[in-house]
C-alpha positions as CSV (number, residue, x, y, z in Angstrom):
1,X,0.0,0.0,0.0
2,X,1.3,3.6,-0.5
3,X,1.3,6.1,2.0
4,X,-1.1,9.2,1.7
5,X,1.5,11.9,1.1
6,X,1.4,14.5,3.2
7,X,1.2,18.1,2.3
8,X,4.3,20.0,3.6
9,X,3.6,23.6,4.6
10,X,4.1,26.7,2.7
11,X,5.3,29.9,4.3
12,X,3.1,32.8,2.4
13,X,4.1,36.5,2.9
14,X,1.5,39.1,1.7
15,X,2.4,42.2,1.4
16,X,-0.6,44.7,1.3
17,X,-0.6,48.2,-0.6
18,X,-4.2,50.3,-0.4
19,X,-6.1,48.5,-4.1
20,X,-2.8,45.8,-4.7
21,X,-1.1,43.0,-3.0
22,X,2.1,40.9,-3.5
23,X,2.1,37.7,-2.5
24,X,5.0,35.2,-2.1
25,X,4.9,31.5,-1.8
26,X,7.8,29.6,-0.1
27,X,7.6,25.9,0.5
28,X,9.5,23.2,2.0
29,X,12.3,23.0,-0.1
30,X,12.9,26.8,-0.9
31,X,11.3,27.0,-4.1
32,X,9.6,30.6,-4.2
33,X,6.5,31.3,-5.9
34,X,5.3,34.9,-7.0
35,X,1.5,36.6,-7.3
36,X,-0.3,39.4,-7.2
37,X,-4.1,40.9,-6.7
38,X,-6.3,43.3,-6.2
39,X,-7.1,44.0,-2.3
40,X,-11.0,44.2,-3.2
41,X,-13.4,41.4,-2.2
42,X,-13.1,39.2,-6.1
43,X,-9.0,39.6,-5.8
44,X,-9.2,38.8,-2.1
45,X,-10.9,35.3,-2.7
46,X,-8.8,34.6,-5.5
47,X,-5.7,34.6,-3.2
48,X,-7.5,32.7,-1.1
49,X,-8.0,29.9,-3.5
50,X,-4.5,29.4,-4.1
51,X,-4.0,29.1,-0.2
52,X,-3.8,25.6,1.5
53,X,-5.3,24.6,5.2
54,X,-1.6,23.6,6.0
55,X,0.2,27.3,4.9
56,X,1.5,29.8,7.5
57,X,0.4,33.1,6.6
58,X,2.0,36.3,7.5
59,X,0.8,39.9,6.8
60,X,1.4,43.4,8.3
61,X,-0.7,44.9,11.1
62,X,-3.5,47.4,9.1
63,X,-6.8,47.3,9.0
64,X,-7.0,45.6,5.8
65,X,-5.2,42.8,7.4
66,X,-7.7,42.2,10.2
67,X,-10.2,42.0,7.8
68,X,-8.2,39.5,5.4
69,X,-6.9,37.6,8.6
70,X,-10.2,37.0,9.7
71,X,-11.7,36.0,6.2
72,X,-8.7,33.5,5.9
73,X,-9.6,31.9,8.6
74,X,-12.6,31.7,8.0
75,X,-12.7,30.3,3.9
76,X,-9.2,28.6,4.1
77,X,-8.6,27.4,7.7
78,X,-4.7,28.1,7.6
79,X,-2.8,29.7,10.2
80,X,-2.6,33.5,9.8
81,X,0.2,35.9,11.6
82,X,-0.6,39.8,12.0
83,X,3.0,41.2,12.6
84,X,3.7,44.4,14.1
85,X,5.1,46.7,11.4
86,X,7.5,47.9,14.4
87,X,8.8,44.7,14.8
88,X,10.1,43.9,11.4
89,X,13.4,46.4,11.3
90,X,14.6,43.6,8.3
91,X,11.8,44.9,5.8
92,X,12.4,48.7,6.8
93,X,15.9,49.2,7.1
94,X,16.3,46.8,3.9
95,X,18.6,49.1,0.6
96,X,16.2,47.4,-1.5
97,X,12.5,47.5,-0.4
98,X,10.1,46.6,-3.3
99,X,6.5,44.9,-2.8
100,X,8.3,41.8,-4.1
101,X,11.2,41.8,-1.8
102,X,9.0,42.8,1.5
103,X,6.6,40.2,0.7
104,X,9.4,37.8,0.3
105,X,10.8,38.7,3.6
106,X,7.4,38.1,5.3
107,X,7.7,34.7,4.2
108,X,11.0,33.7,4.9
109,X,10.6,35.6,8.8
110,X,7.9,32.6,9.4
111,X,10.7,30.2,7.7
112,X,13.6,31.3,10.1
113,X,11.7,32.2,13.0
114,X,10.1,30.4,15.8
115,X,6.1,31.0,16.6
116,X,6.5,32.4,19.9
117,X,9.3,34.9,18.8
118,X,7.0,36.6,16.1
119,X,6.1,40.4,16.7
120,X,2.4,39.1,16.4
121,X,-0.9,41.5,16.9
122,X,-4.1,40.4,18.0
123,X,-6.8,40.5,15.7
124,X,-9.5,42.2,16.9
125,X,-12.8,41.2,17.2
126,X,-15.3,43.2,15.2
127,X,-17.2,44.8,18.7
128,X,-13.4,46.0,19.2
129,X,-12.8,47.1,15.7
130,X,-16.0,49.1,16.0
131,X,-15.1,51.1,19.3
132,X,-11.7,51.6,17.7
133,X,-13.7,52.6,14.7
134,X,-14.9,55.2,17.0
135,X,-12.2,56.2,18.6
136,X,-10.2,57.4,15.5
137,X,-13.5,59.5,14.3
138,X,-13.0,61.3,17.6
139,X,-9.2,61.5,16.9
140,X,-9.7,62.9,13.4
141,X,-12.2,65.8,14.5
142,X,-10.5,66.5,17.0
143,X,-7.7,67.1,14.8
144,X,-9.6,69.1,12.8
145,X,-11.2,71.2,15.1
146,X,-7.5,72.4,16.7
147,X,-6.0,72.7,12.7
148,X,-8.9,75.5,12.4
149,X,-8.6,77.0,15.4
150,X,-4.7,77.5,15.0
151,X,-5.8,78.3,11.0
152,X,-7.8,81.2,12.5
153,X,-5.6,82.5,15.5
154,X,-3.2,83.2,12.7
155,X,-5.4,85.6,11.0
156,X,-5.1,87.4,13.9
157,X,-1.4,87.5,14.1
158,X,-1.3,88.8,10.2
159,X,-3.4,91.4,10.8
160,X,-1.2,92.6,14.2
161,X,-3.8,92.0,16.6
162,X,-1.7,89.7,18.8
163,X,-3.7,90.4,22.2
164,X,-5.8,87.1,20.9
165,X,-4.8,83.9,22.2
166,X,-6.1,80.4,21.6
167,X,-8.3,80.0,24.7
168,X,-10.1,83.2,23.6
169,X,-11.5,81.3,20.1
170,X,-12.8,78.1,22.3
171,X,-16.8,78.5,22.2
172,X,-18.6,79.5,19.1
173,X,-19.7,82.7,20.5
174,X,-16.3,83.8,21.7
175,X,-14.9,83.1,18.1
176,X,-17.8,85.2,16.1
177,X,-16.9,88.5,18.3
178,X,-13.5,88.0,17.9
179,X,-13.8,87.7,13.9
180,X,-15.7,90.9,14.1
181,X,-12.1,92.4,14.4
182,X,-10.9,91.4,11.3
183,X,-11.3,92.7,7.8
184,X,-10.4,92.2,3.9
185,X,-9.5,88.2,3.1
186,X,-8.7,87.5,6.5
187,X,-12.2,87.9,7.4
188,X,-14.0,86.5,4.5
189,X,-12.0,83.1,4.9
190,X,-12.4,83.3,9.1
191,X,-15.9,83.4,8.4
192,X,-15.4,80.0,6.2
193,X,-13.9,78.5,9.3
194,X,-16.6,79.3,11.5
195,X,-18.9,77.1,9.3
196,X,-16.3,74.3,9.6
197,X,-15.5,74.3,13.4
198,X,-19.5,74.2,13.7
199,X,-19.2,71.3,11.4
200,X,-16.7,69.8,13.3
201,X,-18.0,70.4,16.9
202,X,-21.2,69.1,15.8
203,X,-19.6,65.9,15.1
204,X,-17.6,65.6,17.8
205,X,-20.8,65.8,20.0
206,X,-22.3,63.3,18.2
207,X,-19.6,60.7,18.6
208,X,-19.1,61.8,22.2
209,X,-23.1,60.8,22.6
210,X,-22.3,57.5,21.1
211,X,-19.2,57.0,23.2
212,X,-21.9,57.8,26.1
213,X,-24.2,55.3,24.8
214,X,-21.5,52.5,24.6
215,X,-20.2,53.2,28.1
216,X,-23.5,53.2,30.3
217,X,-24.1,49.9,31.6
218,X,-20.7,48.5,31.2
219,X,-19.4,46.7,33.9
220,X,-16.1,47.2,32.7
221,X,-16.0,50.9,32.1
222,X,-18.0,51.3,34.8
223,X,-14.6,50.3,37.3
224,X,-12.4,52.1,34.9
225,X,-14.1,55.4,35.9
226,X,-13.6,54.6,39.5
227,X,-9.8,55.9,39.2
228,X,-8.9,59.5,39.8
229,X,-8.5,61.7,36.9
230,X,-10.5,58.8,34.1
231,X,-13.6,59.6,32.7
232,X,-16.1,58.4,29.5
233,X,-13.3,58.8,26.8
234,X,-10.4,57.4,28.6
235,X,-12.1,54.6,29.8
236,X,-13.6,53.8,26.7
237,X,-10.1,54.4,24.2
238,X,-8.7,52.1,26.5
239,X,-11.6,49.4,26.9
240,X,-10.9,49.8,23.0
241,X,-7.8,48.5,22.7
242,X,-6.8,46.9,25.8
243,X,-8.2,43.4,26.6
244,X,-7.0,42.1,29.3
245,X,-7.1,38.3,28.5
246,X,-4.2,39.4,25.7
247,X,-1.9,40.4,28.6
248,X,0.2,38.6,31.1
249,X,0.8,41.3,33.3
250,X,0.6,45.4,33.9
251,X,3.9,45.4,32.7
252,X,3.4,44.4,29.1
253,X,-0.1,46.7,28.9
254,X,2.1,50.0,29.5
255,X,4.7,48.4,27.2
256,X,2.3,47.9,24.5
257,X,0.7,52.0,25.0
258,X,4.4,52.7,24.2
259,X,4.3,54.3,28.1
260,X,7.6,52.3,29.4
261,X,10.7,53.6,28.8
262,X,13.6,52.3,26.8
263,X,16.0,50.6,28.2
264,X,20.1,50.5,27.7
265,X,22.1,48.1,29.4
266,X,25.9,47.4,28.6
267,X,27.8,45.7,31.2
268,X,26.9,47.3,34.9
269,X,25.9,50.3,32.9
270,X,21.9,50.6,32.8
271,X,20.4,54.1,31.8
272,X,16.5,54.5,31.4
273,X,15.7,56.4,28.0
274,X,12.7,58.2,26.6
275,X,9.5,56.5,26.5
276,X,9.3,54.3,23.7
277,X,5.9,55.8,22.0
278,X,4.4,52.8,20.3
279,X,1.5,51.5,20.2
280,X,-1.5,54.1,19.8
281,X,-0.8,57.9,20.6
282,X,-4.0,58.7,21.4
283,X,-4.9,56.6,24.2
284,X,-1.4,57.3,25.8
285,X,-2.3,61.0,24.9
286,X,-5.7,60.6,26.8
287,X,-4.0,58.5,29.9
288,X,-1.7,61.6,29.7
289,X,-4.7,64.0,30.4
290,X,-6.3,61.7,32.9
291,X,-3.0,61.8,34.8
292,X,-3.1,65.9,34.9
293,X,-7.0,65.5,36.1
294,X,-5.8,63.3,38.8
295,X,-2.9,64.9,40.4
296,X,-5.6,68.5,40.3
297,X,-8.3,66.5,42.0
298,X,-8.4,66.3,46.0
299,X,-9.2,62.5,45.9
300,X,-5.9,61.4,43.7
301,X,-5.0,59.5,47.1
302,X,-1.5,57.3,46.5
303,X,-0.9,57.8,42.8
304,X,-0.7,62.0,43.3
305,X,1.5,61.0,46.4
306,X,3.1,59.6,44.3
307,X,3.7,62.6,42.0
308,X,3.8,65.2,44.2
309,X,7.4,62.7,46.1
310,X,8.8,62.6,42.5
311,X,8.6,66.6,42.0
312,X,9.2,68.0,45.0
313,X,11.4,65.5,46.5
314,X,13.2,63.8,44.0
315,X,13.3,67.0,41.5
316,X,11.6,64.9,38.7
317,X,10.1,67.5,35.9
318,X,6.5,68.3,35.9
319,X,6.2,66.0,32.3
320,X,8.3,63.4,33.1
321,X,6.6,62.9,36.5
322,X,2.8,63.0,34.2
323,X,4.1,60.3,31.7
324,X,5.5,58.5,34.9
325,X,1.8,58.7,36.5
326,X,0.1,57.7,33.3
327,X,1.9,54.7,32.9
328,X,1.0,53.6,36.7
329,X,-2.8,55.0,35.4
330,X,-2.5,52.0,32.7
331,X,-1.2,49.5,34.6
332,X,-3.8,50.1,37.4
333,X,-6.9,50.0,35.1
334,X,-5.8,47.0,33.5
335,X,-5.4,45.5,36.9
336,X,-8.7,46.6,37.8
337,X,-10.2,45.0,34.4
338,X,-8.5,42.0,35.2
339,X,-9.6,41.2,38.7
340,X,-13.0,42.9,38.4
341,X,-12.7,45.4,41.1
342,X,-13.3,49.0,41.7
343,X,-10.3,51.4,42.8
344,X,-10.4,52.7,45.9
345,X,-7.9,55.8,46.5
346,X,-6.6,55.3,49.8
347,X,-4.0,57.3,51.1
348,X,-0.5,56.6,50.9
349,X,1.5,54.4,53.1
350,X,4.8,55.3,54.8
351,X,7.9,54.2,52.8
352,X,5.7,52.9,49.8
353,X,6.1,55.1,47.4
354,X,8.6,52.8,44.8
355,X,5.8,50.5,44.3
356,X,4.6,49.8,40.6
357,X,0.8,49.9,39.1
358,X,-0.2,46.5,39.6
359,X,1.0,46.3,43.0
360,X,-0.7,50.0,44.5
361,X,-3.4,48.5,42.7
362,X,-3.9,45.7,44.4
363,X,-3.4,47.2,47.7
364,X,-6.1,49.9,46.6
365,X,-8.6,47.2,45.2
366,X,-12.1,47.2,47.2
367,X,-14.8,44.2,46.5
């Protein structure tokens, strides 16, 4: 009798361009295979035809990919890998980076490298990619909103009326007296930016109401809220993206927000660096606001001890000392998502200010 043979598998690097893909097809004995696509749903399913159960796929972190990593799983039943663009310095600080060449390199990283060691990214589930969805719309008008405002504060400067400041075109009313100072172009085109921040501010209302919406009646949120400083949009950017099933320990959550700091070590030399900013920059901007909130309120308890012994004690900078708290904010609301409990902000014991976020939060955790 012969033996079935068995179907050795391929490595298949995809890499994905915004209407085109590359993809490369290595198998077990090095022979590479070339094709390409379109990224919309009839060229998607042709790749996927040409894809076996047994392959290991690998493609770069994007939305796109979610969406093709889920779909692959779901026609084809192969393994897929969503890499962390940051992770792959091979690709990036290639001389000679061509689709061909980076979907190549995709392929042969899941060759050469072992499963565990992969710079992989969860793929989201769709509730998750919807409240992420959400998220960036807040982001982008936001955006917007401050683009205008600094568009139209330097209509005042060309004009010489430097007496007005940002915080004096905040509200809509404050901005329509101010423009009533201005004259010739510089009026005509503020007067088009009124229209637009309207715009703008209307939306952001709206997605703020949603936000709303989403957060009432989360359990969840609900103990997110109950630190110092975190209110509806942080706890909801961070319910976003932070699950904490997909996290081993506090540690690795303020790693992946890009809130720890780098790290140099040579010899007995060790010498903390900046922050590493990866991960997303609006939820570490928003953790960064919440800190602020927190060490201004009167019920900060330990964690604006905490701040107020780096900055007056140890002569830490105001900043430095904020980034410091936000990272401890992160860890502690992950800990607090983890273990289901609400924070309770005690006040600080003596000769405990060194300890990290998961551990004030477990001394700080009520049932």
């Amino acid at each position: 009798m012969k033996r079935a043979k068995t179907e050795t598998p391929r490595y298949v690097g995809v890499d994905l361009g915004k209407r085109t893909y590359v993809a490369a097809f290595v198998d077990g004995k090095g022979k590479v295979t070339m094709g390409n696509g379109t990224t919309g749903a009839a060229g998607r399913q042709a790749l996927y035809g040409k894809l076996r159960p047994t392959d290991k796929v690998a493609l770069e972190a994007g939305n796109m990919a979610f969406v093709m990593a889920k779909e692959i799983g779901a026609t084809v039943g192969c393994t897929v890998y969503v890499l962390n663009p940051s992770g792959l310095a091979v690709i990036y600080r290639s001389m000679k980076k061509t689709d061909k060449e980076d979907a190549l390199k995709l392929a042969h990283i899941l060759e050469d490298c072992r499963e565990e060691r992969l710079p992989t990214v969860p793929v989201p589930s769709d509730e998750e990619m919807a409240k992420r969805k959400l998220v960036s719309s807040h982001r982008r008008e936001q955006k917007c909103r401050t683009a205008a405002i600094n568009r139209l504060h330097g209509m005042f400067v060309s004009q010489g009326i430097t007496s007005m400041v940002r915080k004096d075109l905040a509200t809509a009313g404050e901005r329509r007296t101010a423009v009533e100072k201005l004259a010739g172009l510089e009026r005509k085109e503020a007067e088009h930016l009124l229209k637009c921040l309207v715009l703008h501010e209307e939306r952001i209302a709206e997605l703020e109401a949603e936000m709303a919406e989403e957060v009432a009646g989360s359990a969840e949120i609900d103990l997110l809220r109950t630190v110092p400083g975190v209110g509806p949009k942080v706890s909801f950017a961070f319910f976003a993206y932070v699950r904490p099933e997909r996290f081993e320990n506090a540690s690795q959550v303020s790693n992946y927000l890009g809130l720890a700091p780098r790290v140099y070590m040579s010899g007995d030399t060790v010498r903390y660096g900046r922050i590493t900013k990866s991960g997303n920059g609006y939820v570490r901007a928003l953790l960064v606001q919440a800190a602020w909130a927190l060490v201004r309120s009167k019920a900060g308890g330990r964690l604006k001890e905490r701040y107020e012994e780096m900055t007056a004690k140890k002569g830490m900078s105001k900043k430095k000392a904020i980034v410091a708290l936000a990272r401890r904010i992160a860890e502690l609301m992950y800990v607090l998502m983890r273990d289901g409990k609400k924070y309770d902000a005690r006040p600080p014991a003596p000769g405990r200010q060194k300890q990290g976020g998961e551990a004030l939060a477990v001394e700080a955790l009520v049932a």
